[in-house]
C-alpha positions in Angstrom: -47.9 18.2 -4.1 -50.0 16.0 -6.0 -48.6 16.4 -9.4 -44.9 14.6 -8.7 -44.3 14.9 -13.0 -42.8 18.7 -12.7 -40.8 17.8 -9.9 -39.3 14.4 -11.8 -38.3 16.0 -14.8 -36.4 18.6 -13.0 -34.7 16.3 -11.1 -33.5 14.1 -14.0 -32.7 17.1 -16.1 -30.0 17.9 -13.2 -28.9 14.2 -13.0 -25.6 14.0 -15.1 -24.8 10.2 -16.0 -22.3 8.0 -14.3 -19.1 7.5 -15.3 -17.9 3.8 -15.4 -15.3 2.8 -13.5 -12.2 0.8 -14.9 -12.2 -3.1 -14.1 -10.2 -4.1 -11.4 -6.8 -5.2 -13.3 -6.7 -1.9 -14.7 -7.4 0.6 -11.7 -4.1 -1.3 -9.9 -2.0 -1.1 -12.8 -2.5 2.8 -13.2 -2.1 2.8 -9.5 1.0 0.7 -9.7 2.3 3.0 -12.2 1.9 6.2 -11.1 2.3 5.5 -7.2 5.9 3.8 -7.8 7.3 6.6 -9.5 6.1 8.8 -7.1 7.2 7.3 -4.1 10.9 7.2 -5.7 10.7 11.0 -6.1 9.2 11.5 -2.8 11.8 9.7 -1.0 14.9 10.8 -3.0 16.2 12.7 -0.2 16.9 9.8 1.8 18.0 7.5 -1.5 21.8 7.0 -0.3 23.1 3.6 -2.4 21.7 1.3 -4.7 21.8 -2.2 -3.3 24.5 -4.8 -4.1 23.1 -7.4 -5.7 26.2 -10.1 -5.2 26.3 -9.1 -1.3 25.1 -12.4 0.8 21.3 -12.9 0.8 20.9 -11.5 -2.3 18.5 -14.6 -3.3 16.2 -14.2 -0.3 16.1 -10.4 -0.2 15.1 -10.6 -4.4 12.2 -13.2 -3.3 11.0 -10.9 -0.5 11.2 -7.4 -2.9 9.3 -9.4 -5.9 6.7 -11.1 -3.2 6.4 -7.4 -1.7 5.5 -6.2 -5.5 2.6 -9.0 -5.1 1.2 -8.1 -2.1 1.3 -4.9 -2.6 -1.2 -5.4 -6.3 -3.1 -7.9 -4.7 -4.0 -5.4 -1.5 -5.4 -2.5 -3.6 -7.1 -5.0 -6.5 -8.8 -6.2 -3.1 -9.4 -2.6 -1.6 -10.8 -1.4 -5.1 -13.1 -4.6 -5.2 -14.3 -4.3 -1.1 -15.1 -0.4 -2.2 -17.2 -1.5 -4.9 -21.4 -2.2 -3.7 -22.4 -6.0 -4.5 -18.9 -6.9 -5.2 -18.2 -9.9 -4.2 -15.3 -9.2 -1.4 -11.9 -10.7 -2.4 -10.7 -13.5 -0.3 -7.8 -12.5 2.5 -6.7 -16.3 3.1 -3.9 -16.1 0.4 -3.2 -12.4 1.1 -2.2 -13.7 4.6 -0.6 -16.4 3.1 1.8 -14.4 1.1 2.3 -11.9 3.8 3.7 -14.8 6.0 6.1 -16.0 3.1 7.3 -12.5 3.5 8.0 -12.2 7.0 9.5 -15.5 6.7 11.8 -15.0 4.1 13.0 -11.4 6.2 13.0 -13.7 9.2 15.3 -16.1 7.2 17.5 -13.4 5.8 17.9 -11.8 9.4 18.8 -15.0 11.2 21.3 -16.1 8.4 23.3 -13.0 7.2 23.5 -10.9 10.6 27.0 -10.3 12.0 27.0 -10.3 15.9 28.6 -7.1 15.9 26.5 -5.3 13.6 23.0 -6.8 15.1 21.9 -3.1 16.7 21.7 -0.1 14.3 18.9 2.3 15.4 20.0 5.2 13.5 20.4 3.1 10.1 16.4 2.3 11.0 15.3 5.3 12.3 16.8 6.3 8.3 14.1 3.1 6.7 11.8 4.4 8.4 11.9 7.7 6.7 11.8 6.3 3.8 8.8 4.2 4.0 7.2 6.9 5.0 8.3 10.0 2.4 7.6 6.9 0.2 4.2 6.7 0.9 3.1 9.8 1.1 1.5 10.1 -2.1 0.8 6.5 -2.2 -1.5 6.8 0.7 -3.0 10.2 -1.8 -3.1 8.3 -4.9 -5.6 5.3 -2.7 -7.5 8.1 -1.1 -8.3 9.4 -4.3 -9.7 6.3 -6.1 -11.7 4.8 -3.4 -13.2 8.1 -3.1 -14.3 7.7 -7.0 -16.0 4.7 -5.3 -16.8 5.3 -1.6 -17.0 2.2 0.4 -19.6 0.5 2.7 -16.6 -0.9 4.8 -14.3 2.1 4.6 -11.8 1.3 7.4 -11.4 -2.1 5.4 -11.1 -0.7 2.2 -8.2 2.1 3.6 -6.6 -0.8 5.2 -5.8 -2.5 2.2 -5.0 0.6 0.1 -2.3 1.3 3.2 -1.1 -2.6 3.1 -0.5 -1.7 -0.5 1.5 1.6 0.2 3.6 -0.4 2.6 4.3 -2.8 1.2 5.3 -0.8 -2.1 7.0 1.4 -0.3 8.9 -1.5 1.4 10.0 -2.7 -2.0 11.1 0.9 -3.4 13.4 0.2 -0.1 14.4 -2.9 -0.8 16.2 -0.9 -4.3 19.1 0.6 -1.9 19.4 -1.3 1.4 21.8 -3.9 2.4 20.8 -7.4 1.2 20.7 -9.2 4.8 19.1 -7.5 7.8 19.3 -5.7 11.1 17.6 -7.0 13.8 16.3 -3.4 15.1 16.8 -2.2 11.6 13.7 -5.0 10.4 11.7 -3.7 13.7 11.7 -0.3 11.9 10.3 -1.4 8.9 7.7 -3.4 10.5 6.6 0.1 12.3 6.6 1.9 9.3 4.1 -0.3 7.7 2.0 0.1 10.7 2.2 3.7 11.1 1.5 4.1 7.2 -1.4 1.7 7.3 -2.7 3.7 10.2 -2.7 6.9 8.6 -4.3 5.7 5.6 -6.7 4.7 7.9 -7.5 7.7 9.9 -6.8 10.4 7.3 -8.7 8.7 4.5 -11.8 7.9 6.1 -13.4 11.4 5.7 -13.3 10.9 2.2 -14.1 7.5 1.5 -16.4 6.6 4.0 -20.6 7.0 2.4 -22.2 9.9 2.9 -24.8 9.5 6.2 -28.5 9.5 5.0 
């Protein structure tokens, strides 16, 4: 074809035009409020209490939930920015940071509040565990959903993140109706649910998110 004019204005007739997406800030806070919400519905069935506030570690276990909420926005500001081309990638140096104030905190709380007796309760975290999960379920949806408005070049990183965020949100909507100090094999359980929901973000998000092969 030596005449490439036809074939150009064709294809720009057909070219619809890009929709902006939202800054940063804004994509996490409509992901904040529409994941939390849902993650308190999805995981009604295994709501039992509402935690006691005066019980002993109340201080520690507030710090941990409110440092939990701040992981959790600063792990999907970071996936949304990672899915973005020419970005510049958000640092993970105080994102590991604050994770290990976390664990330290829980790690605190456990060491300090346990009773001897009570240090062993598989069934109450086999029941956390449950949660987190039915809690993230449409977390882990909600991420899917608007990296895929994005795509990544580093999907695996990007789902990582999103799930990091799901966990630890979901760890926090948790926090709302569990004992103030901690099980020792109850603690373990959570740690595995964050794991198993950042894996499945992982795996079952990459189909969608990942750039299309030239």
């Amino acid at each position: 074809m030596r005449n490439h004019d036809p074939l150009i204005d064709r294809l720009t007739e057909s070219v619809k035009p890009v929709q902006r997406v939202w800054p940063t800030p804004w994509r996490v806070a409509g992901w904040i409020a529409a994941a939390l919400p849902c993650g308190a519905l999805s995981s009604w069935a295994f709501h039992t209490r509402l935690t006691d506030w005066s019980q002993p570690g109340a201080a520690v276990a507030l710090s941990a939930l409110l440092l939990a909420f701040v992981i959790a926005g600063s792990s999907v500001a970071a996936a949304f920015t990672l899915s973005i081309a020419g970005r510049k990638p958000v640092s993970l140096y105080r994102l590991w940071l604050l994770a290990g104030l976390w664990l330290t905190l829980n790690l605190f709380n456990l060491s300090s509040s346990v009773p001897p007796a009570s240090a062993g309760r598989l069934g109450e975290g086999i029941h956390c565990y449950l949660f987190m999960l039915s809690a993230s379920l449409p977390m882990m949806l909600l991420s899917v959903i608007a990296l895929q408005r994005t795509r990544s070049l580093h999907p695996a990183k990007s789902l990582a993140l999103a799930g990091c965020g799901s966990a630890f949100s979901s760890s926090m909507l948790l926090s709302l109706c569990h004992d103030t100090h901690l099980h020792l094999i109850d603690f373990s359980m959570h740690l595995a649910a964050g794991i198993t929901i950042i894996a499945i973000t992982v795996v079952a998000g990459r189909r969608w998110v990942q750039l299309a092969q030239a």
